[in-house]
C-alpha positions as CSV (number, residue, x, y, z in Angstrom):
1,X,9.3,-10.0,34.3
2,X,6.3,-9.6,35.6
3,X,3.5,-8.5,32.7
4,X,0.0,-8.9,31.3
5,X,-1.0,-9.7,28.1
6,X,-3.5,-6.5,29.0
7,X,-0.5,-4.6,29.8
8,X,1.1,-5.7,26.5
9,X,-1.8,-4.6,24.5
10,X,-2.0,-1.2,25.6
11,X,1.7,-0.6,25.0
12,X,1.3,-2.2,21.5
13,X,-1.4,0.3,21.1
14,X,0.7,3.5,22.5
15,X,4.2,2.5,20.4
16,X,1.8,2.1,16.8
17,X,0.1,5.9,17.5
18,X,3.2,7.2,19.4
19,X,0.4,8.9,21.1
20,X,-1.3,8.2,24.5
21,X,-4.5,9.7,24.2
22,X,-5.1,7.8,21.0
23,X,-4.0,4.7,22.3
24,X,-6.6,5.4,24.7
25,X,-9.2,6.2,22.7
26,X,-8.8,3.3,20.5
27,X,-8.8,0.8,23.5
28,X,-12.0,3.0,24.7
29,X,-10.1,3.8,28.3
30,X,-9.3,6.8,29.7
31,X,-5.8,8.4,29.2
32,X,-4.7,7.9,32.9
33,X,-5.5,4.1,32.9
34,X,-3.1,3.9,30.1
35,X,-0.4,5.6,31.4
36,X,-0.8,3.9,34.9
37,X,-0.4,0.5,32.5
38,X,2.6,1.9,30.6
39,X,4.2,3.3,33.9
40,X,3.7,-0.4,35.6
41,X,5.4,-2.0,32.8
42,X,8.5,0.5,32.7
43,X,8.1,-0.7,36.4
44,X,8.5,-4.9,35.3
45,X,11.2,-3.9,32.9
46,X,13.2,-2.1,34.8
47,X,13.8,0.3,32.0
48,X,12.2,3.4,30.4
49,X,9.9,2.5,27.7
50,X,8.7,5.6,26.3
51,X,10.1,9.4,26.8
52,X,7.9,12.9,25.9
53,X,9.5,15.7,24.2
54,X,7.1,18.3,24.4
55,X,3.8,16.7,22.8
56,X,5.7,13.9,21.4
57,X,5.7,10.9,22.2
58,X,8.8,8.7,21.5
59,X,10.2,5.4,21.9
60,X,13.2,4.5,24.0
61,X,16.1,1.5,22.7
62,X,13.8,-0.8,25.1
63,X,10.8,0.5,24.0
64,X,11.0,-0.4,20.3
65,X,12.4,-3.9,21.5
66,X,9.0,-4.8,23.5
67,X,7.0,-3.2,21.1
68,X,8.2,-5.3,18.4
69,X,7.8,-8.8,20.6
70,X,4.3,-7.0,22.0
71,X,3.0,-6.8,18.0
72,X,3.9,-10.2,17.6
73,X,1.9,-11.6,20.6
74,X,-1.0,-9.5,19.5
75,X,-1.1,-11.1,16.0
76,X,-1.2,-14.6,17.1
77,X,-3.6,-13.5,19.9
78,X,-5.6,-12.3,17.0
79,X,-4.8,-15.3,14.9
80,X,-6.1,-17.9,18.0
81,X,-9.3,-15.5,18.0
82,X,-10.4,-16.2,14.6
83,X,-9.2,-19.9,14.1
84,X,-11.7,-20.4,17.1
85,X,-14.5,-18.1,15.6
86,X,-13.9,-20.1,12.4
87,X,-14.2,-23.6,14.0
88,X,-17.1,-22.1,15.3
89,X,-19.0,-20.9,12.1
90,X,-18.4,-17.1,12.8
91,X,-17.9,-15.2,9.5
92,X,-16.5,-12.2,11.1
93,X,-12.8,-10.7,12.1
94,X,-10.3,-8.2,11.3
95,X,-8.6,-7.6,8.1
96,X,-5.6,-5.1,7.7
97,X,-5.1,-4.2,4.1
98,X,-1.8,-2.3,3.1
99,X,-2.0,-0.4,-0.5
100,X,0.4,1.4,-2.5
101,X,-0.4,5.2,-3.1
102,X,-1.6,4.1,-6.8
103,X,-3.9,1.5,-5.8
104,X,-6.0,4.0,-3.8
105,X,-7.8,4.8,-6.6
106,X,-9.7,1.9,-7.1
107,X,-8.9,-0.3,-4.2
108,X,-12.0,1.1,-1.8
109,X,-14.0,-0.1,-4.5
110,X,-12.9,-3.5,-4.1
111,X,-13.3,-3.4,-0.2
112,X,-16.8,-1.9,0.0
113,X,-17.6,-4.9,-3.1
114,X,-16.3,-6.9,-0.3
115,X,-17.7,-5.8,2.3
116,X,-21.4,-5.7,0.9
117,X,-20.8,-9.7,0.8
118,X,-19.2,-9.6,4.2
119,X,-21.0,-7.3,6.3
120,X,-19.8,-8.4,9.7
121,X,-15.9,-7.9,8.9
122,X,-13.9,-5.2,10.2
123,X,-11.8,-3.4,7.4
124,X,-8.5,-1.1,8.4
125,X,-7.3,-0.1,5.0
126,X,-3.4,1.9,5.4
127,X,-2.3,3.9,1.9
128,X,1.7,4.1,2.3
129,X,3.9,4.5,-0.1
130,X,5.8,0.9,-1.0
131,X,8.8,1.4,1.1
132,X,6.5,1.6,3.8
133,X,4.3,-1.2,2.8
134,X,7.3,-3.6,2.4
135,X,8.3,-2.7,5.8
136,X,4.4,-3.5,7.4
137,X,4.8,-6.7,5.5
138,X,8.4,-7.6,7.3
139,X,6.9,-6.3,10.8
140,X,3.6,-8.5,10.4
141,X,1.5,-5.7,10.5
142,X,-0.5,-6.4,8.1
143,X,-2.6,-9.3,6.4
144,X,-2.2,-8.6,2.4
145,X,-0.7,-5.8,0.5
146,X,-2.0,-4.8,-2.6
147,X,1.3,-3.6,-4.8
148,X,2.4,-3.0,-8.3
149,X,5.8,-4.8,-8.0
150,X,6.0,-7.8,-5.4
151,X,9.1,-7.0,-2.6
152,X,12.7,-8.6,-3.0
153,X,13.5,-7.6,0.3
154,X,11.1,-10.4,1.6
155,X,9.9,-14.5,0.9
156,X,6.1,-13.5,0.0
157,X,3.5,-15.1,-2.0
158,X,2.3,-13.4,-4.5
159,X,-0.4,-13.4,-7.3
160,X,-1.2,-11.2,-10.0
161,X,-5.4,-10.0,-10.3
162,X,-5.3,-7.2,-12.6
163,X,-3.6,-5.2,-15.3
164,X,-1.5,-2.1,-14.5
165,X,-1.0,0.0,-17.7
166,X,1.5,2.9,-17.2
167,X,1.6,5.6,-19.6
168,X,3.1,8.6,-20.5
169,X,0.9,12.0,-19.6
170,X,1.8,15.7,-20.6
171,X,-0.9,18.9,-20.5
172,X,-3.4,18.9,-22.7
173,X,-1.5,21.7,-25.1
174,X,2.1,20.2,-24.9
175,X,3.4,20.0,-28.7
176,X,3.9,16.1,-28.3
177,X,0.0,16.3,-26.7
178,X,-1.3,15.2,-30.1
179,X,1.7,13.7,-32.0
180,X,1.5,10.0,-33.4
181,X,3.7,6.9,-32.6
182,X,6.0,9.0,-30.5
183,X,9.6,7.9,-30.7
184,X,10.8,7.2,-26.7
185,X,14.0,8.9,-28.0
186,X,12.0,12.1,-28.4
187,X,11.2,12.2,-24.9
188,X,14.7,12.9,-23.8
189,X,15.2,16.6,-23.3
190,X,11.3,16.7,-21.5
191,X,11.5,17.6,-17.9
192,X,10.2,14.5,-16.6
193,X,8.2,14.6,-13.1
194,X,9.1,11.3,-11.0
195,X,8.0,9.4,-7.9
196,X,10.6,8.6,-5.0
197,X,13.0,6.3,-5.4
198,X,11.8,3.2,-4.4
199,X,8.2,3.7,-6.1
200,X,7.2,0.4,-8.7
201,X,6.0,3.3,-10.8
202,X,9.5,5.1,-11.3
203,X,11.3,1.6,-11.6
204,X,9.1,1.0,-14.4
205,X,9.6,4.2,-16.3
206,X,13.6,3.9,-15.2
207,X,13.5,0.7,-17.0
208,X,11.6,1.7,-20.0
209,X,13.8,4.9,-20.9
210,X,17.2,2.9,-20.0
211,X,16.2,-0.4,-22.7
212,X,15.1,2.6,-25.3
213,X,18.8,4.9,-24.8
214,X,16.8,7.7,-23.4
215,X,19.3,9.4,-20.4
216,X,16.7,11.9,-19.1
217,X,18.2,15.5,-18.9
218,X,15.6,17.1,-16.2
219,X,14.1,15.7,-13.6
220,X,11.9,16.5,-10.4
221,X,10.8,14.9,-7.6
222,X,7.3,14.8,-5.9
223,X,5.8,12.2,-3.6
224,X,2.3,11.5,-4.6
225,X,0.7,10.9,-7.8
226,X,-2.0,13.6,-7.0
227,X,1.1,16.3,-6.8
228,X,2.4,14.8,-9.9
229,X,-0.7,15.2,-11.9
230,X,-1.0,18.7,-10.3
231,X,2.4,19.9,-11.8
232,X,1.9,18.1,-15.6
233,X,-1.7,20.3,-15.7
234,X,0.3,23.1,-14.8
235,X,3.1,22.2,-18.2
236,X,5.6,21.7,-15.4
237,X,6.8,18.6,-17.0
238,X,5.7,15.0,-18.6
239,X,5.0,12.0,-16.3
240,X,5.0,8.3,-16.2
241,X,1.7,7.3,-14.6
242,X,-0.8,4.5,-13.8
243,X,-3.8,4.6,-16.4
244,X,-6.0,4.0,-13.3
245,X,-5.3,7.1,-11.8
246,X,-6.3,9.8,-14.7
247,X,-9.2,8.4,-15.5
248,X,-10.8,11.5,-14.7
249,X,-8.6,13.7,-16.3
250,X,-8.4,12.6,-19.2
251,X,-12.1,12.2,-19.4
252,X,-12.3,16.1,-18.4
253,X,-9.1,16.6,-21.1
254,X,-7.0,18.4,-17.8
255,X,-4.2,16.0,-19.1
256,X,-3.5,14.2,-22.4
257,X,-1.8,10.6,-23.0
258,X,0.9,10.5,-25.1
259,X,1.1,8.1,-27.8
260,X,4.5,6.9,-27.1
261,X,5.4,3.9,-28.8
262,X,6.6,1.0,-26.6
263,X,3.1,2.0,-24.5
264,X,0.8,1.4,-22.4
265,X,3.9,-0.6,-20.2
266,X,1.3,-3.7,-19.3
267,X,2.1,-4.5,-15.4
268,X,0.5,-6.1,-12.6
269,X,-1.4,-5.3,-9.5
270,X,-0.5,-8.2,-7.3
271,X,-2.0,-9.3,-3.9
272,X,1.1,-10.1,-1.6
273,X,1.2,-11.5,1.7
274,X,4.5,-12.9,3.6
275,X,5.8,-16.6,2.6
276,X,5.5,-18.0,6.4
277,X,2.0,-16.1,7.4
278,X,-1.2,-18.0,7.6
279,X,-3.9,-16.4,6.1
280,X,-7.3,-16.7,8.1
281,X,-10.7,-17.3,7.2
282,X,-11.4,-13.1,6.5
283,X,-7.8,-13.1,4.7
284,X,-8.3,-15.8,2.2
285,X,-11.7,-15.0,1.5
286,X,-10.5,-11.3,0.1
287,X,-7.7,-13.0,-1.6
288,X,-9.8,-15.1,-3.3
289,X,-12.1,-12.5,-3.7
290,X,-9.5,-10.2,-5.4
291,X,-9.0,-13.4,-7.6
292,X,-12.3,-13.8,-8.6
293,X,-14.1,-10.6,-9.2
294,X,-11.0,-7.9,-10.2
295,X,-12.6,-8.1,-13.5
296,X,-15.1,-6.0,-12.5
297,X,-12.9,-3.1,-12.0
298,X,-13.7,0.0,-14.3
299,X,-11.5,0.2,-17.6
300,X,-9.0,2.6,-16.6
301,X,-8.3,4.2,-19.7
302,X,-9.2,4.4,-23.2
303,X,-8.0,1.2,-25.3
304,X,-7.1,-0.2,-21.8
305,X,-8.9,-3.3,-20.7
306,X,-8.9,-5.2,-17.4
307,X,-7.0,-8.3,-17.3
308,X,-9.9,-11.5,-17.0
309,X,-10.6,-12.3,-13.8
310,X,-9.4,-15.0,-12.2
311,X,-7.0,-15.7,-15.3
312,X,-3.7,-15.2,-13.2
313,X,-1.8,-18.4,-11.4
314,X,0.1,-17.8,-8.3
315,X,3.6,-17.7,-8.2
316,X,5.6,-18.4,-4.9
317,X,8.5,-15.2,-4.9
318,X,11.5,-16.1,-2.6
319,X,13.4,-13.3,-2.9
């Protein structure tokens, strides 16, 4: 085959937005160049790399094959990039964070703390739920996740930087709402309102009700924490939440914690980032950074305190 790495950078670009005219106007070319590329390198293939179904753009068999080997090339293009602006006292580069949903709440605070101390950096923060972190982690997409529970899917490296308290939340006028040393067992006919499976929040709750003999009678299912808290306002149900993300709520009184005994569940926000993967100059600075200064990070509840920073060892997870 007969291909560029120029050619191989546009298609990388096309297959991640399934889009041409973003591709485009990431790569700041006009659309036509980039379909002339993509059409050449169908062309060196010998194959159909990409088909249009009305507006859409998808990916043939071949397709998702080079695109996988074309994001691979582009990391270690990037990689040789910044070793060399390293060895020659650069401070800059790119650095693509993955979060959990959860973690959006105070993880831009991190990166603009970050940021302030390294100006010159370019930040691409992605919010996914963790099924689709895990999977940005296995396709070397990203640099570090931040993530409540580190993946078993993958070998990863992972360290813990601050405390994750879960707790139970209801509406502010729910009879449990201001009820003492709440048994778990009295939480069983409650409609409770869950994450999707998958989510290091559910697995937590799933955990916490299975070791207490609580078999919950009515659930439902919504996909962000922003629905969730939504629907418990509302007296739809009771939830199991991150403290981090009601801060606001319960400061308003919009929702109420309940005093469940067995609670706050103390977890972990962990930095993860694959067992194999070098880390570059901008990557282990934030990991350090997360390491270091997470102890600034605002209380996130009432009788909740942040775990001291820089208190956490690392711990190498083959799983």
């Amino acid at each position: 085959m007969h291909l560029t790495l120029r050619q191989l950078k546009i298609f990388e670009a096309v297959a991640r937005h399934l889009s041409f005219s973003r591709a485009a106007d990431e790569l700041h070319l006009t659309q036509p160049a980039v379909s002339m590329q993509v059409r050449s390198l169908e062309e060196a293939a010998g194959l159909p790399l990409t088909e249009q179904v009305g507006k859409r753009v998808f990916l043939t068999e071949a397709g998702e094959e080079l695109a996988r080997h074309a994001r691979v090339i582009a990391q270690q293009l990037r990689e040789v990039e910044e070793s060399l602006a390293a060895m020659k006292g650069l401070r800059g580069g790119r650095l693509n964070i993955g979060v959990v949903s959860t973690a959006k709440y105070f993880a831009p605070r991190l990166l603009t703390s970050f940021r302030q101390a390294h100006p010159e950096v370019e930040l691409r923060l992605g919010v996914h739920n963790r099924g689709e972190i895990v999977q940005q982690l296995a396709d070397n997409e990203i640099d570090l996740a931040i993530m409540g529970r580190p993946p078993q899917e993958l070998e990863t490296v992972s360290e813990p930087f601050a405390e994750n308290p879960l707790v139970f939340v209801a509406a502010p006028d729910h009879p449990l709402a201001k009820a003492k040393n709440i048994a778990p067992q009295q939480l069983a006919e409650e409609s409770f309102l869950l994450r999707e499976p998958g989510s290091g929040t559910r697995a937590a709750m799933e955990r916490f009700l299975a070791d207490n003999g609580v078999v919950p009678q009515r659930t439902v299912e919504m996909t962000s924490n922003e629905t969730i808290k939504q629907a418990v306002m509302a007296g739809m149900g009771i939830s199991f939440i991150s403290a981090r993300t009601i801060v606001l709520e319960l400061a308003t009184g919009n929702i109420a914690r309940l005093n469940v005994k067995g609670t706050p569940l103390k977890r972990h926000w962990y930095v993860v980032h694959r067992a194999e993967k070098r880390l570059l100059p901008v990557a282990q600075a934030f990991h350090q950074f997360l390491l270091q200064e997470s102890g600034g990070l605002d209380k996130p509840a009432p009788q909740a305190k942040a775990k001291p920073s820089g208190a956490s060892g690392s711990s190498r997870a083959r799983r």
